[in-house]
N, C-alpha and C positions, 0 to 999 in steps of 0.2 A: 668451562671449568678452568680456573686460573690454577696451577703449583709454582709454588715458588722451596728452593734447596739448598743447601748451604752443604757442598762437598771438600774436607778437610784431608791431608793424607798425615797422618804424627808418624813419626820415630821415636823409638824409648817410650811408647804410655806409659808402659809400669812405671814411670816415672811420678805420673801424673794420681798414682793409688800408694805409694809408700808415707804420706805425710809429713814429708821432708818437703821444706818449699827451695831447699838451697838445689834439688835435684830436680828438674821439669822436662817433658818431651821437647821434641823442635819440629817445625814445618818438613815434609818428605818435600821436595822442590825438582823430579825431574824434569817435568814438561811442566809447560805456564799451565793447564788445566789440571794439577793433580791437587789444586785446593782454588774452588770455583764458587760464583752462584749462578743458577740456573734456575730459568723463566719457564715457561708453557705456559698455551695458553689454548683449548678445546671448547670451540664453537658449535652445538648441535644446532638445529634448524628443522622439525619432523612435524608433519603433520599427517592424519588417519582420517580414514572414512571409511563409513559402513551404512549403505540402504540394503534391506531387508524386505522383500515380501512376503507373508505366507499367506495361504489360501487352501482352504478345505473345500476334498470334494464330496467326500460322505465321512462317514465314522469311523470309515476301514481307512482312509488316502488323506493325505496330505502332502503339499506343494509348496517348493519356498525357493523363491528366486533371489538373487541378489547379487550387488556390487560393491566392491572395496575397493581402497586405492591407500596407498602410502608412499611420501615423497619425505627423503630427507636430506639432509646437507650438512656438511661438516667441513671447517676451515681450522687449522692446525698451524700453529708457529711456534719454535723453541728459539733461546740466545741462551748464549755461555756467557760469562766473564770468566774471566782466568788471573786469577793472582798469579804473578811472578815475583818470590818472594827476592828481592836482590840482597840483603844480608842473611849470609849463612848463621846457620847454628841459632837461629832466631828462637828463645825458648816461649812456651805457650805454659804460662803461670795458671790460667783457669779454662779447659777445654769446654767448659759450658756458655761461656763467653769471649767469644773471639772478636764480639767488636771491639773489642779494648784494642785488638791488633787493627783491623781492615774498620779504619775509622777515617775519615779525609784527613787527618793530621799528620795519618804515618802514609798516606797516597803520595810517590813521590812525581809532586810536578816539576820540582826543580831540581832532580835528580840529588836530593836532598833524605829521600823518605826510604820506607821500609821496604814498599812493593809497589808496582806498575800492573793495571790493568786492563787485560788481553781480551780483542776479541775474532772472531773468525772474518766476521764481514764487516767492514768497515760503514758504517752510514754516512759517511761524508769522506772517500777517497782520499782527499789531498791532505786530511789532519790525520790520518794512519788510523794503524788498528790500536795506538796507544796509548791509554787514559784519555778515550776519546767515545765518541757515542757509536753504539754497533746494530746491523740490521741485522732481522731473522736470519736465524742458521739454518733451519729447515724449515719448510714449508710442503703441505700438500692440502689436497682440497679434494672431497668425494662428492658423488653426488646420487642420486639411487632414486627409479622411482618404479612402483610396482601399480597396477592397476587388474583387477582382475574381475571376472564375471563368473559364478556358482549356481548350481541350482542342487538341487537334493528330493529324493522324496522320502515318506512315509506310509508302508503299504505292510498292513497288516494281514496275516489270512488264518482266520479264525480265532479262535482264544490264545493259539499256540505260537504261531508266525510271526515277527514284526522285520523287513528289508527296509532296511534305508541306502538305496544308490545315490548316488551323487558325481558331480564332474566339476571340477574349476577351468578355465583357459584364463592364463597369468603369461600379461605383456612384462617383462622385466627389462631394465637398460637400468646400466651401471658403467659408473667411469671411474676415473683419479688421475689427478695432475701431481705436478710433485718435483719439487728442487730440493736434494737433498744432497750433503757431500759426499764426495767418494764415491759416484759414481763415475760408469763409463763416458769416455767424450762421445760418444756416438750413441750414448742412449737416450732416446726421445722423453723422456721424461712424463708422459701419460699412456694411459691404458683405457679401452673402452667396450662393451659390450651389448649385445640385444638379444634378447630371444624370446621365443616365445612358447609355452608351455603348456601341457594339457595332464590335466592330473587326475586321473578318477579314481572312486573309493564306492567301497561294500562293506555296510555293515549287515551281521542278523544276528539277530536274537529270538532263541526256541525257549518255551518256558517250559520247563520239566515238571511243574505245580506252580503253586504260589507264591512262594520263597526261594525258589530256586530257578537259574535260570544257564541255559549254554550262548559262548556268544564267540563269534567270527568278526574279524573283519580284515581288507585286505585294501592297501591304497598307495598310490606314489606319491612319494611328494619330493620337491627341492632344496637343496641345500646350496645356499650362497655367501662368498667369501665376506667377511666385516672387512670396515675399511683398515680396522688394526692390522689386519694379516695381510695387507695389501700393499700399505702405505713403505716403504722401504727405510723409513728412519725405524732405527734401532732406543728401544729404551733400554737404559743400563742399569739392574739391579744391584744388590749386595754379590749375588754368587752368579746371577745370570746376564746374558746380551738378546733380547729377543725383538726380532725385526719382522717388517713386514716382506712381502713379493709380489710384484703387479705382475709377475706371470702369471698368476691365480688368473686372470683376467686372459689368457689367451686359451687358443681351444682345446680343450672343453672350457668354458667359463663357471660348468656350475657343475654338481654332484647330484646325482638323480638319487632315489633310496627309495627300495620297495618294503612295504613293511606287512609283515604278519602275526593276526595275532587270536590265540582260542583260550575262552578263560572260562568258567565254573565259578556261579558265588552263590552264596545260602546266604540270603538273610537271615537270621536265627531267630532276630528279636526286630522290634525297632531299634535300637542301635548297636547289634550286634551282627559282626559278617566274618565269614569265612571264603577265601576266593585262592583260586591256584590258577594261572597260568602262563600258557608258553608262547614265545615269541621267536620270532629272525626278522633279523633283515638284510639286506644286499644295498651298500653303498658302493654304486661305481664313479668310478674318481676322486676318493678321498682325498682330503684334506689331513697333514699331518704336520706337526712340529717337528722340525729336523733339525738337528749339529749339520751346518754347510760348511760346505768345502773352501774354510778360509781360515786364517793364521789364530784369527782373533776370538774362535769357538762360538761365535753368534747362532745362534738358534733361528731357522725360519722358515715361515709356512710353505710346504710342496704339497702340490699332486704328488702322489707316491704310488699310486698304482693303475689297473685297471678297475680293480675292486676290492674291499671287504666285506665281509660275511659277519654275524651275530645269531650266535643262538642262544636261550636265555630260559630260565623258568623262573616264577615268582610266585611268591606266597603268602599271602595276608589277613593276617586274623585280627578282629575286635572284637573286644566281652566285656561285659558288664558285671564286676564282682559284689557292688553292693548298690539297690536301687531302694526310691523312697517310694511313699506311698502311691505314689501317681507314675511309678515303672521308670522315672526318669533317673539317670545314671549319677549315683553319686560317687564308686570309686569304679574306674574303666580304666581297661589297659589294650594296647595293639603292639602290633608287629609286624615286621613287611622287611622279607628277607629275598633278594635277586642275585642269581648266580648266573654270570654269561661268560660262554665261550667265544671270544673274537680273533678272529686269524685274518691276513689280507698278502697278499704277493706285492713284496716291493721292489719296483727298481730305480735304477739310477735318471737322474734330475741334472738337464742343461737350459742355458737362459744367461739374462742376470745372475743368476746365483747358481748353484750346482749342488749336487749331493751325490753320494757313493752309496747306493744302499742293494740292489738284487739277493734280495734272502725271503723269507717268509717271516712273521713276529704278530705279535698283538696289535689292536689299534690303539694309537696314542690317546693316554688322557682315560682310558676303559677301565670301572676296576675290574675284574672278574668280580668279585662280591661286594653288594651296598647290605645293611642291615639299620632299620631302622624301629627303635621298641620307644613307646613314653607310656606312662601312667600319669591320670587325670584326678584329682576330686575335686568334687564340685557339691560342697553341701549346701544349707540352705539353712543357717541359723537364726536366720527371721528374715522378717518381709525387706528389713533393711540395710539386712548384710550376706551376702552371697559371695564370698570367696572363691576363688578357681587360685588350685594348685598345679602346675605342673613337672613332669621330670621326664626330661628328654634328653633319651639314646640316639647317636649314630657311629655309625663303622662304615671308612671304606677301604678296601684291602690294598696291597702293592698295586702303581698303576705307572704307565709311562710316561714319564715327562715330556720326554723326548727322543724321539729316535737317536740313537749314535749313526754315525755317516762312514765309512770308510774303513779306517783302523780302532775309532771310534765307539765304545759302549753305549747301550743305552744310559741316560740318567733315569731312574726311578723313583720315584715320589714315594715314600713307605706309607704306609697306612696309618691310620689317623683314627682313634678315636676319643667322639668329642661328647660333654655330658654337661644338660642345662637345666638348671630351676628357675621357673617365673612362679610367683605368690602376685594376684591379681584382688585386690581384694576392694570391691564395689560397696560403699556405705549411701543408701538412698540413691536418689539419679543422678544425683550433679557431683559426688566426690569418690574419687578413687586413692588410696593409697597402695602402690605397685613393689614389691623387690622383685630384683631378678642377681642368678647369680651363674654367669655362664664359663665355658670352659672349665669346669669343676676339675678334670683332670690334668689340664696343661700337659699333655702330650709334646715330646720333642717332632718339630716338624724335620724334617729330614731327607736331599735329596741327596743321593748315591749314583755314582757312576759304576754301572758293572764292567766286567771282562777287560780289566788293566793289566798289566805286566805284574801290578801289585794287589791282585784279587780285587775283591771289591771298593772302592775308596769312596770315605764322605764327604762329600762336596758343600755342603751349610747344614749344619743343627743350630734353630736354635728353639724357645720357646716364649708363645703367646702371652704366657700372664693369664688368672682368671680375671673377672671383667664382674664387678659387682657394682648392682646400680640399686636407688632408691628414687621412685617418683611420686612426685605429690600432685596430682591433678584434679581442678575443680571447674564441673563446669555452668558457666552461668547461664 
């Protein structure tokens, strides 16, 4: 994945919205990087695999062996250029076009021109870092490969019974190299890992009749760091700095999570269900976004404790309000509403990077409440036109952006509800006419720092835009 960025900083915009052209903003010029462009460049590299055996031993048993393995790879490089605007007061006539300014004509080679440009690492040492060619700023490189062997069964006992055990043993190694600035002289600049894992799981299912049924299950599984939270370059948003930490990578390397779960579902109909239930689980060695302990309020991934806890119940209904003659669903509506309690004991974070936290709080990124409702129709106004409507609800409540660190509030993400229409409308086999019309309510997104000197403070509002589409597709 290639991005390319074109970062400006103005003074006076209102300048640039009065319609007066005799009054224009001008370049902000502290540092050569406060009006830049900016490269990247993300290299994935994955490959997957999956052999499967199953084998039956009678009508009650089944047996199924098998192997998977995934290997992947990722190579990362960023550059800056940096304008250094050398005439003050430089006014910006059209902020939608700034090549009119950073165009080779006002590039001053003979100290002649408007601005000079800067780069961190020089590609050729003896011609400087100045209107000159520049290497990678940062660089890292991950690498990750998992191989694993499963087996499972299938053991029924009677009309009523069905146990499925199961076990995985999962080799895991993971690394990361990494030149990135502003680091310590003495830090080694890679991180690396092995281990090896053993995960087993229980499921059962009791049938209470024929439509109804109780069900358990109970299994460990792994959680392992991406190389995003890993890699120590920082990407710089509008209102955020959110970097990586290859401490994630010392001991512990990974996050084990025990998970439980007992649920209740009635089928009603053929397409109609009714289901409740509850869950926990136990993450020891969480993973969490933190404010660290540095000038610049950078955001980044820590173990934060020895563990968090989840507890949660769920509830989800589909029905069928209006069906045609053959019971198939022509208006249907759902719902699926999750309420969870997350608590975890955090403390304080040393390494490369640091954090101040020893208190108790939620898990990062958690809502307490998701809710999710759509309504369907789907009629059937001949053989050669079959429309599908839909309208789709979601909600998710306040949730944490980020841990605050120290003297530090959390930031909070507020809640977000978001509402979509797609019109699907099939004419014969081969042509589709589609709208769709999403974010119907354009919700301000909005993240808040709590517990300031000055209550609660907002840190970026802004909003989406809905997003309406029209597609014509034919196919031959």
């Amino acid at each position: 994945m290639n991005l390319i960025e074109n970062v400006s900083v103005f003074e006076n915009y209102q300048f640039a919205l009065d319609n007066d052209n005799s009054t224009n903003p001008i370049f902000f010029n502290n540092v050569d990087y406060d009006n830049q462009r900016y490269f990247q460049d993300i290299e994935d590299e994955e490959l997957n695999s999956r052999v499967n055996l199953a084998y039956t031993l009678n009508e009650n048993s089944k047996l199924n062996f098998g192997l998977n393995g995934r290997t992947k790879i990722r190579d990362f490089e960023n550059i800056r250029y940096g304008y250094d605007i050398l005439v003050g007061n430089t006014e910006i006539t059209n902020p939608n076009n700034l090549n009119n300014i950073f165009n080779l004509g006002n590039l001053s080679l003979n100290n002649d021109g408007l601005y000079d440009i800067k780069v961190i690492n020089a590609a050729v040492p003896e011609y400087g870092s100045t209107n000159a060619p520049g290497a990678p700023e940062n660089t890292y490189s991950g690498k990750l490969n998992v191989f694993a062997t499963y087996t499972n069964a299938e053991l029924k006992f009677g009309e009523k019974w069905l146990f499925v055990p199961g076990a995985r043993i999962e080799s895991f190694e993971q690394s990361i190299v990494y030149d990135v600035i502003n680091l310590p002289a003495n830090e080694p600049g890679f991180r690396d890992t092995e281990n090896v894992f053993f995960l087993p799981s229980l499921s059962i299912k009791y049938a209470l009749n024929d439509d109804q049924n109780l069900r358990f299950s109970a299994s460990k599984t792994v959680s392992t760091p991406e190389f995003k939270e890993m890699a120590p370059f920082v990407y710089e948003g509008v209102a955020q700095r959110i970097g990586g930490n290859p401490d994630l990578l010392n001991n512990p390397s990974f996050s084990s999570v025990y998970n439980l779960d007992f649920k209740y579902e009635w089928f009603m109909s053929r397409a109609e269900l009714f289901a409740v239930s509850a869950f926990a689980k136990q993450i020891n060695d969480p993973i969490n976004l933190v404010i660290a302990n540095d000038a610049t309020g950078t955001q980044r991934y820590f173990r934060t404790g020895d563990k968090a806890s989840i507890l949660g119940v769920e509830l989800e209904v589909r029905k069928t309000v209006l069906q045609n003659a053959d019971e198939d669903a022509v208006l249907s509506a759902g719902f699926n509403i999750a309420y969870m309690h997350t608590e975890q004991d955090l403390k304080s974070s040393t390494g490369l990077y640091s954090s101040t936290l020893d208190r108790t709080d939620e898990l990062q990124g958690a809502s307490p409440l998701l809710i999710n409702a759509d309504i369907s129709y789907t009629p059937i106004i001949s053989e050669n036109f079959k429309p599908t409507a839909n309208l789709v609800f979601s909600y998710f409540s306040d949730r944490i952006s980020a841990l605050g660190s120290g003297q530090l509030g959390n930031i909070i993400e507020k809640g977000i509800p978001t509402l979509d229409f797609v019109w699907r409308n099939k004419i014969k086999s081969n042509f589709e006419i589609n709208l769709s019309a999403k974010n119907l309510l354009d919700p301000s997104i909005k993240l808040v720092r709590e517990n300031t000197s000055f209550g609660d403070v907002t840190l970026s509002e802004y909003k989406k835009g809905m997003d309406l589409g029209l597609q014509l597709k034919y196919k031959f």
